[in-house]
C-alpha positions as CSV (number, residue, x, y, z in Angstrom):
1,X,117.5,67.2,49.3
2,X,118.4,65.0,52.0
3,X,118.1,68.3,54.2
4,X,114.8,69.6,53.0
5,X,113.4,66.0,53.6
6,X,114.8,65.9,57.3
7,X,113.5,69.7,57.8
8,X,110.0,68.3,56.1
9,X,110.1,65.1,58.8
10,X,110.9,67.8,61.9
11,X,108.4,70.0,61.2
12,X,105.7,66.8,61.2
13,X,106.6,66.2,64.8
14,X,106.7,69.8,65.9
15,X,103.6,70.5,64.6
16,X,101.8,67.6,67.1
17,X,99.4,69.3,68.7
18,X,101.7,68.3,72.2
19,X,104.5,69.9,71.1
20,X,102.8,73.1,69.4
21,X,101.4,73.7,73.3
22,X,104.8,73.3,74.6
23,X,106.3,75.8,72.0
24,X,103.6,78.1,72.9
25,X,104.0,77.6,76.7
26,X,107.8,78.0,76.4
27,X,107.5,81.3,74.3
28,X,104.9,82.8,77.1
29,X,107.1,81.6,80.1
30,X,110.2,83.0,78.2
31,X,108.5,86.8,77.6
32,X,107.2,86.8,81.2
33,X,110.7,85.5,82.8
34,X,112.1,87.7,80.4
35,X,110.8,90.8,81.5
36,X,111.6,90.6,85.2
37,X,115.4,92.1,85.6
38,X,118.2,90.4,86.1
39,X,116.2,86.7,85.5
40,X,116.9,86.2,81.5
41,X,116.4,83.3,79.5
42,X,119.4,80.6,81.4
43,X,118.2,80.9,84.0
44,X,114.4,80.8,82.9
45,X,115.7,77.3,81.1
46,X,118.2,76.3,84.6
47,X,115.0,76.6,86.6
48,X,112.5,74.5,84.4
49,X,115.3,72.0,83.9
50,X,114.2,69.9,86.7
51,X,110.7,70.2,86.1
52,X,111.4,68.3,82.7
53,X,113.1,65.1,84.2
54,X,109.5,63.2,82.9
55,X,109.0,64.6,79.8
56,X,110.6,63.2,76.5
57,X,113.8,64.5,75.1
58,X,111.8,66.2,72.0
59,X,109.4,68.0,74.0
60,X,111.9,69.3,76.4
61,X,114.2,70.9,73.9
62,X,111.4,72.5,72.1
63,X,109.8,73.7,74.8
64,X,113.4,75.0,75.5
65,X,113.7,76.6,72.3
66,X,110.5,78.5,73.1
67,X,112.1,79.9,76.0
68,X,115.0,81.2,74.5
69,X,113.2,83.2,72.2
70,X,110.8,83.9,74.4
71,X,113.7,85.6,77.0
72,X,115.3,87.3,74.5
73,X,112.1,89.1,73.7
74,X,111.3,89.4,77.4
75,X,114.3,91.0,77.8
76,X,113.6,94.0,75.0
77,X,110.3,94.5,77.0
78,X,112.1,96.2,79.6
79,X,114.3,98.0,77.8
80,X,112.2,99.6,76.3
81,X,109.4,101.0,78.6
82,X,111.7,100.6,81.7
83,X,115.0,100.8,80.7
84,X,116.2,97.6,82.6
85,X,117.0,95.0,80.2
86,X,115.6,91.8,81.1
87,X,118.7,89.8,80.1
88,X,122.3,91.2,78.7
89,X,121.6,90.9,74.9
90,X,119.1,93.6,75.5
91,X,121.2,96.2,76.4
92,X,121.5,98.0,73.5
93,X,117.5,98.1,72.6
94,X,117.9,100.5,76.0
95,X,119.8,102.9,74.2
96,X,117.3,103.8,71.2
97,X,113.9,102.0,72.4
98,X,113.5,103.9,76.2
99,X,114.1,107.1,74.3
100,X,111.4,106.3,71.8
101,X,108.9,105.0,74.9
102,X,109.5,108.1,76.6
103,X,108.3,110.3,73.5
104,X,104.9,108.4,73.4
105,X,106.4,106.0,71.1
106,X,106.8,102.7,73.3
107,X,104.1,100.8,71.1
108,X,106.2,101.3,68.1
109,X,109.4,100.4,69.2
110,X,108.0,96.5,70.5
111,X,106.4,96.1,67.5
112,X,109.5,97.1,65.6
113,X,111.3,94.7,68.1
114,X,109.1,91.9,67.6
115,X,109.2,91.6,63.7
116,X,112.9,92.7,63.9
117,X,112.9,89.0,66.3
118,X,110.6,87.6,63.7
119,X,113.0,88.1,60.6
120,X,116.2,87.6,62.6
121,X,115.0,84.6,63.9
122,X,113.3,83.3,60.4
123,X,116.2,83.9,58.6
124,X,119.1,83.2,61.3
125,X,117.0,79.5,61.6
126,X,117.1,79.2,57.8
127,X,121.1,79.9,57.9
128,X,121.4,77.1,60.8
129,X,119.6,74.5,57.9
130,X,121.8,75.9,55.3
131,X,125.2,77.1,56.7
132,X,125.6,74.7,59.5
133,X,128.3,72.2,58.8
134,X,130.1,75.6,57.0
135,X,130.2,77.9,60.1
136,X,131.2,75.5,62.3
137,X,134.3,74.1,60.3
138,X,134.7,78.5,60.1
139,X,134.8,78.5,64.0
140,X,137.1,75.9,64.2
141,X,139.7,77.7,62.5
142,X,139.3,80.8,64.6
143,X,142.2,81.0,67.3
144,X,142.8,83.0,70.4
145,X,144.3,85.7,68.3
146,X,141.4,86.2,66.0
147,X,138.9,85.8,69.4
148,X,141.0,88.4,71.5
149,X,140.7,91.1,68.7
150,X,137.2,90.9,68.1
151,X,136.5,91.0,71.9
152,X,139.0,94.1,71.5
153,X,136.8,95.5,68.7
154,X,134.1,95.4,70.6
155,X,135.4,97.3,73.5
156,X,136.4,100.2,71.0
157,X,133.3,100.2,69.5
158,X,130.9,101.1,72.1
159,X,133.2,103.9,74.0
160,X,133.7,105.6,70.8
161,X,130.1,105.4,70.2
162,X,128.5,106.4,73.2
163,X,128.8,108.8,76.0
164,X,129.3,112.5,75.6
165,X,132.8,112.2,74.9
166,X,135.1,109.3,74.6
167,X,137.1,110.2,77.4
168,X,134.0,109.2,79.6
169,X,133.3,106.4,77.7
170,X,136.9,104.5,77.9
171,X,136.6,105.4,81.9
172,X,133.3,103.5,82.1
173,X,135.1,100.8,80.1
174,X,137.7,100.7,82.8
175,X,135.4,100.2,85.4
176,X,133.7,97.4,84.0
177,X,137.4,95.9,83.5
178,X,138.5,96.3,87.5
179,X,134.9,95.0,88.1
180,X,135.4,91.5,86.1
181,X,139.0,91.4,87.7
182,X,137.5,90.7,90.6
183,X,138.0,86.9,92.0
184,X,140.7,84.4,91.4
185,X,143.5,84.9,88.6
186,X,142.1,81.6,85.9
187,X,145.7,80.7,85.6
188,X,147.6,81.3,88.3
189,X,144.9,81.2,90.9
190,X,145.9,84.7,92.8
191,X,143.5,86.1,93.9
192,X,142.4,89.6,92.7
193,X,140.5,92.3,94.6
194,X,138.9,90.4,97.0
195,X,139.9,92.2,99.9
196,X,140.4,89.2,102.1
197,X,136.7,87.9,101.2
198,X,135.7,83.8,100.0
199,X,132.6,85.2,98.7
200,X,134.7,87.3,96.2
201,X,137.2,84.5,95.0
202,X,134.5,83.7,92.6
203,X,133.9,87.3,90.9
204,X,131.0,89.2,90.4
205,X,128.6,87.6,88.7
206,X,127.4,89.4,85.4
207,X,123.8,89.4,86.4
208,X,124.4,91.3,90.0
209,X,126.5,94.1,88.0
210,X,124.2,94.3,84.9
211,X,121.3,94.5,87.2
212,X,123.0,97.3,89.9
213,X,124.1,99.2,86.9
214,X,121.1,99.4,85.0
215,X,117.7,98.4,87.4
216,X,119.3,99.9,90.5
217,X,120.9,102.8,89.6
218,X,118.3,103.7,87.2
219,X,115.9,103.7,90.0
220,X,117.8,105.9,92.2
221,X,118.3,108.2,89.9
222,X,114.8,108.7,89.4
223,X,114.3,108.9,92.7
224,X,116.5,111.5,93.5
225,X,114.4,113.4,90.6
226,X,111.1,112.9,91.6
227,X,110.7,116.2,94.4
228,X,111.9,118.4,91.6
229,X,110.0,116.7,88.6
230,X,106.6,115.4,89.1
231,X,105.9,112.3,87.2
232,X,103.5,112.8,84.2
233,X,102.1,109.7,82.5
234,X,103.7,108.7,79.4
235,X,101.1,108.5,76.6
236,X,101.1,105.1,74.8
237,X,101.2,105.7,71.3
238,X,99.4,103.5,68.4
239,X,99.9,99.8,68.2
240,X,101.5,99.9,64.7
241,X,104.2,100.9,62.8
242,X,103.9,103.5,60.0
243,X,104.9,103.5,56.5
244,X,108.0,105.8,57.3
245,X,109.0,103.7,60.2
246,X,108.6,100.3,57.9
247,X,110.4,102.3,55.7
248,X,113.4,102.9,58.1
249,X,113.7,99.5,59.7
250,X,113.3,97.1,56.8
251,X,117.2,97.1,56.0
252,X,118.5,97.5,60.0
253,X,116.3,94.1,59.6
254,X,117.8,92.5,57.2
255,X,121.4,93.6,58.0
256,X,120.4,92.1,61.2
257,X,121.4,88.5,60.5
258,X,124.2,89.0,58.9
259,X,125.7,90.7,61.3
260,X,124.4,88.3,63.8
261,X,124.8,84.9,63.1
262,X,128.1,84.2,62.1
263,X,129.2,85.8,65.6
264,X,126.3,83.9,67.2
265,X,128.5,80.9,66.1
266,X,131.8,81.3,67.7
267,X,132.5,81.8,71.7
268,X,132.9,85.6,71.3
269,X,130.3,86.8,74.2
270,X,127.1,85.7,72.4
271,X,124.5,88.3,71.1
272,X,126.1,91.2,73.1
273,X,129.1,91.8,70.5
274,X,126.8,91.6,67.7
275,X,124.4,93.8,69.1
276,X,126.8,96.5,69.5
277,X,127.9,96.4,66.6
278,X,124.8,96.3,64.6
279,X,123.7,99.8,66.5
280,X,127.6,101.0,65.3
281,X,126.7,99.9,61.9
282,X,123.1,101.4,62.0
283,X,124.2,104.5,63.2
284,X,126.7,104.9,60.3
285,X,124.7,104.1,57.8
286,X,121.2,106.0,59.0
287,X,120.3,109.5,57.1
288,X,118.6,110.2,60.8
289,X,122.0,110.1,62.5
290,X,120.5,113.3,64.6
291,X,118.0,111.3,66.1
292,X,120.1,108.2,67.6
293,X,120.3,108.9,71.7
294,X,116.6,110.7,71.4
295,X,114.7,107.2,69.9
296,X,116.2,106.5,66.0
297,X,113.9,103.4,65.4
298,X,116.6,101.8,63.9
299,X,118.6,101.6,67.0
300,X,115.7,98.9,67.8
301,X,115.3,97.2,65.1
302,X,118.7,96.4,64.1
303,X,120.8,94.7,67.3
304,X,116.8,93.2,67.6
305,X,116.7,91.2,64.7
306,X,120.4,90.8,64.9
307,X,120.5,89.2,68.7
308,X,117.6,86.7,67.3
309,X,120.1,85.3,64.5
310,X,122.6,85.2,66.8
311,X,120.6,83.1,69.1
312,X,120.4,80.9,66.1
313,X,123.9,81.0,65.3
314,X,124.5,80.2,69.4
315,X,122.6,76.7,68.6
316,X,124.7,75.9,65.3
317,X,128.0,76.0,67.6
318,X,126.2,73.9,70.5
319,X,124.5,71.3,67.8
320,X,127.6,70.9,65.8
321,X,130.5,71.5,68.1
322,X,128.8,71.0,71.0
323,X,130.3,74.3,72.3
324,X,128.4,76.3,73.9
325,X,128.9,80.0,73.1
326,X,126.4,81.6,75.5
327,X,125.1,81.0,79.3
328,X,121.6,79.3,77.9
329,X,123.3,77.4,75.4
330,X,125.9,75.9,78.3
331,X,122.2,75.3,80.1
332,X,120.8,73.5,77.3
333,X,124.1,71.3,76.5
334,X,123.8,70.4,80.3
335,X,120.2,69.3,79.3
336,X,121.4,67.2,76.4
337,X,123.8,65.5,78.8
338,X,120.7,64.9,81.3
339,X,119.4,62.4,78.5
340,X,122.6,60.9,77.7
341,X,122.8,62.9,74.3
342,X,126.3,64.6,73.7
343,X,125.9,67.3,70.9
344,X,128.7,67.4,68.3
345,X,129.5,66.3,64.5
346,X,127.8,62.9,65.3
347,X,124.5,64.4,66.6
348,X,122.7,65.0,63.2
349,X,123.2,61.4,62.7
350,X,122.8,59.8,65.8
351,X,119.6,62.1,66.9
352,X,118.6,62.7,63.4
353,X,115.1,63.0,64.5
354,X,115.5,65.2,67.5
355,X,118.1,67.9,66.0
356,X,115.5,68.5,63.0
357,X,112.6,68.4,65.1
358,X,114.5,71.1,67.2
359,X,115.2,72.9,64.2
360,X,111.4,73.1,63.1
361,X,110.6,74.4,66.3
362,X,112.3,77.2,66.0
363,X,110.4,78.5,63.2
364,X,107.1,77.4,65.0
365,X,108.6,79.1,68.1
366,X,109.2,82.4,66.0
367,X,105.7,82.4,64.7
368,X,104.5,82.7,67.8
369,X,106.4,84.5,69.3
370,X,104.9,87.4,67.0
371,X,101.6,86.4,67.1
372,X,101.3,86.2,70.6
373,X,103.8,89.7,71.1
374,X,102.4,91.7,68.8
375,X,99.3,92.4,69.7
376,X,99.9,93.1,73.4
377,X,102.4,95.9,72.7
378,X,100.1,98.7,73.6
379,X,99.4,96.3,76.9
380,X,103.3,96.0,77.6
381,X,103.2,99.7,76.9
382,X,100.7,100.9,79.5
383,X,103.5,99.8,82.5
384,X,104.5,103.4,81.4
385,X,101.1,104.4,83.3
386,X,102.0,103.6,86.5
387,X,103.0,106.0,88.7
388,X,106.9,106.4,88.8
389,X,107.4,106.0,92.7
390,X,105.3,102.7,92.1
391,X,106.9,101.2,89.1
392,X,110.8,101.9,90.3
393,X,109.8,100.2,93.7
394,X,108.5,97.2,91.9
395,X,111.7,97.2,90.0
396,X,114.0,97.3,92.7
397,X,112.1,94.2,94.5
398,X,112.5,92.5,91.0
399,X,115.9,93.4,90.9
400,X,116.8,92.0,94.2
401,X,115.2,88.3,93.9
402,X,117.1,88.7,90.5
403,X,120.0,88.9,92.4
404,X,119.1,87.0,95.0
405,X,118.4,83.8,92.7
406,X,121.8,84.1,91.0
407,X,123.5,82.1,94.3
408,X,121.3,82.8,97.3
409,X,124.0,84.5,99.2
410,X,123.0,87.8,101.5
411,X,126.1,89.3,100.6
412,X,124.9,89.5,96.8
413,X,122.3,91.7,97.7
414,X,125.2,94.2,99.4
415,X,127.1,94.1,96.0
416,X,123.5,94.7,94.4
417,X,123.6,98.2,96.3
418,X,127.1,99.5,95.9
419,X,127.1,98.4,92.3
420,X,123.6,100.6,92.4
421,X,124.8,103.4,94.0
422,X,127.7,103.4,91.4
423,X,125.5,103.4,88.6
424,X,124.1,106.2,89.9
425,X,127.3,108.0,90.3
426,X,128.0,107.3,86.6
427,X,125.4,108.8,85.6
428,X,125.4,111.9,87.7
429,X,128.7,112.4,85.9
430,X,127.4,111.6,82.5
431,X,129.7,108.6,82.3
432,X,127.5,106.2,79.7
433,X,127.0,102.6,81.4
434,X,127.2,100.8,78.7
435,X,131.3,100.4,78.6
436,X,131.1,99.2,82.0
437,X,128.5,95.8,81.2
438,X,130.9,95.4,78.4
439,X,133.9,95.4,80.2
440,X,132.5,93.0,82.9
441,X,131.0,90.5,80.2
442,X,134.0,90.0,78.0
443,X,136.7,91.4,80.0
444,X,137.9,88.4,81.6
445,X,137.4,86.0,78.6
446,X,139.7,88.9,76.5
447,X,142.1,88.4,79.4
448,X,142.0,84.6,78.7
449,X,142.5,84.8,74.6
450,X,145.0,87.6,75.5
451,X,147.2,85.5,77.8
452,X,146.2,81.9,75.6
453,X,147.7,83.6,72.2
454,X,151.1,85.1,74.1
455,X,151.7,81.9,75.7
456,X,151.0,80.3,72.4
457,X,153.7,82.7,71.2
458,X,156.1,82.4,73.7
459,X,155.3,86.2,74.9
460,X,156.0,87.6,71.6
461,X,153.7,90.4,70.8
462,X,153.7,89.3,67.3
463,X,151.6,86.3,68.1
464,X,148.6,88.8,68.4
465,X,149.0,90.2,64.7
466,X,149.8,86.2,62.8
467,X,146.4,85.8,61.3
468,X,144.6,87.4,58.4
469,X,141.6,87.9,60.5
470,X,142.9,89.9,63.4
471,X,144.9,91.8,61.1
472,X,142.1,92.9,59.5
473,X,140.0,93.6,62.8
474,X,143.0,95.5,63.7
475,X,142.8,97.4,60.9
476,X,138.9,98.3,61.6
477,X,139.5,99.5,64.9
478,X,142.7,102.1,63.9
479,X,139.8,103.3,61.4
480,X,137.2,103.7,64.5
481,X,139.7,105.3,66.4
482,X,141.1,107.4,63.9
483,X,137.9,108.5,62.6
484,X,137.5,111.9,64.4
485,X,140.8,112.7,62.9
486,X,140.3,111.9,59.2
487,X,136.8,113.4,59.7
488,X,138.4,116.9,60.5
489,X,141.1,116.1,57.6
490,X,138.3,116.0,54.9
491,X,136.3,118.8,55.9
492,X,139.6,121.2,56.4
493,X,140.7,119.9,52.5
494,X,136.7,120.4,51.0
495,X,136.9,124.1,53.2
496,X,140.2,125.1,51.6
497,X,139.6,123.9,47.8
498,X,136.8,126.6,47.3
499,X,139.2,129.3,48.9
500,X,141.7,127.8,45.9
501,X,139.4,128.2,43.3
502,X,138.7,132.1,44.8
């Protein structure tokens, strides 16, 4: 009761007139940030953090809040029509959602997006009032062991899901690895890969790569096709979603949260783990398996809905903890600090009013978010419409004040290009990108957990294998990889038992 009363009390100051416009205004800057390359939702909330210095504590955060969302959303935008996401979480959306835009279908797979946000986020939000003080006693609990085979799960995953063969897929994987071993060794300080260059010791930043691989490369490799292919306009599609699309995406929405909130809550790479596997999980479980790589609606609405409850999870660790699990959420706990507020178990009491006013936001941020986004998915959709040579130009400028903002260094703009020009490599050889975003994201923090539980263990291997958890992660990945084995064992035995019977 003492929750519901506290929710009650929130959602009386969020719903002030002041702080419904700054909801609003957050949700709109968050879509529009979102949807430029390379600029996602941190930085979106690093660059406004100034302009909030003279605003109260409450409006700021919700405002925030808005942005988040707003980004994540932003981010799907591009993915879909463009097939640049916006931000990292939106990677996957690429996979299913271009697809679908390039059949005609762009309308449907924003709308599907922006209820697929809706419910993650409605019900993700709810699981924050509910769960909170639960999951983050869970994340507590969860060692570098546990971490280091989820991040290990994830990598198997997505190269034995994507790509023409998995051969391709671990070699993308192992270019994303070298490419996040680049900079100074965390623990020893050596440094790696740098070639004699300062500007290196810091690594690659994730943006840069995500940005080359995806915005770049894609661009060049449409510009290599335009003499042969000439550009025909894209047609848009109707702004709704049928009954045998609703019928296909209401369960990849609802398996959405589950799949991503609890991993929202621990420091596991934020919504990108959860996202891949949410597509993984879709894909298994879809009678339209045919369809996934050529626009399976699912493929959208699933890791959608499930990178919203993630985002939710994200703010459980940061409120509770204060731990912040993703880049925005570091952002926002720097905010927090700005007005002398330190997140953690003693925030819900000591900023009762704040925290639950937060909290109400979100589901007022949510609400608008689809009000305001669903009904300019056929406008989003008619960027299809201009011409290619156009469009991909604009993209590349994007990309490069993307880029360019990440540290204002020249030479970021250089890495922009060769990290382009390997993206297009990658894909003249049909090696999927995916694996290689992955391995740049979470290779270095596996590396960390890796290195944390051996020297926890005193080097001994069986230090990786001492917990329930990662024994049973473990156990899923030998099933993933074995998979295509047991697959041909079952159809040889059901070929041979009819032959018996003969």
């Amino acid at each position: 009761m003492d929750t519901l009363s506290n929710l009650i009390e929130g959602f009386a100051t969020a719903l002030t007139p002041t702080h419904l416009l700054l909801a609003a205004l957050g949700v709109l800057l968050g879509t529009a940030i979102g949807v430029l390359p390379g600029i996602g939702p941190a930085m979106a909330v690093a660059l406004l953090l100034p302009l909030t210095y003279s605003m109260e504590p409450t409006g700021a955060f919700i405002m925030f809040a808005g942005i988040y969302y707003g980004g994540m959303f932003g981010g799907s935008t591009t993915s879909i029509l463009l097939n640049t996401p916006g931000e990292t979480a939106a990677v996957v959306t690429a996979i299913e959602g271009h697809p679908m835009a390039r059949k005609g279908r762009g309308s449907q797979a924003l709308a599907a997006a922006a209820i697929g946000h809706f419910v993650g986020g409605i019900i993700g939000t709810t699981l924050l009032v509910l769960l909170a003080p639960m999951v983050a006693k869970m994340a507590v609990n969860i060692g570098a062991p546990d971490f280091f085979a989820i991040m290990l799960l994830a990598f198997i995953a997505v190269t034995s899901v994507l790509g023409s063969s998995r051969i391709r897929g671990f070699a993308s994987l192992a270019i994303g690895l070298a490419i996040g071993l680049v900079g100074l060794d965390p623990m020893t300080g050596q440094a790696r890969l740098t070639f004699g260059s300062l500007h290196l010791a810091d690594g690659i930043d994730v943006v840069v790569v995500a940005v080359g691989l995806f915005a770049v490369g894609e661009a060049l490799w449409v510009a290599a096709h335009l003499r042969r292919t000439t550009g025909k306009p894209i047609p848009v599609g109707r702004a709704w979603l049928s009954r045998a699309d609703l019928s296909r995406s209401w369960r990849p929405w609802l398996r959405g949260p589950v799949i991503g909130f609890p991993f929202g809550a621990v420091p596991a790479g934020g919504a990108e783990i959860p996202t891949f596997l949410s597509y993984v999980t879709e894909k298994r479980l879809s009678k339209h398996r045919a369809e996934f790589g050529h626009g399976a609606i699912e493929g959208v609405a699933g890791p959608e809905s499930t990178a919203s409850a993630s985002a939710a999870g994200t703010l459980t660790a940061m409120l509770t903890l204060g731990l912040p699990t993703t880049a925005t959420a570091a952002v926002m706990l720097a905010a927090f600090q700005q007005y002398g507020i330190q997140p953690g178990p003693l925030l819900f009491q000591r900023e009762s009013q704040l925290v639950w006013a937060l909290i109400a936001s979100l589901f007022v941020g949510t609400v608008l978010l689809l009000v305001l986004n669903l009904p300019m998915a056929p406008l989003w959709s008619k960027l299809l419409r201009i011409p290619r040579a156009y469009l991909y130009a604009g993209i590349l400028f994007f990309a490069s004040v993307g880029a360019y903002a990440v540290s204002g260094d020249v030479l970021d703009l250089v890495l922009l290009l060769v990290i382009g020009l390997l993206g297009f490599m990658m894909r003249r050889f049909g090696l999927p990108v995916l694996p290689a975003i992955i391995g740049v994201i979470l290779g270095p923090n596996a590396e960390q957990q890796l290195r944390r539980a051996l020297q926890i263990s005193d080097g001994n291997l069986s230090g990786l294998v001492n917990t329930t958890f990662s024994v049973t992660v473990y156990a899923i990945i030998a099933v993933i990889l074995l998979w295509p084995l047991i697959g041909k064992a079952i159809t040889r035995t059901r070929t041979r038992t009819p032959e018996s019977v003969r």
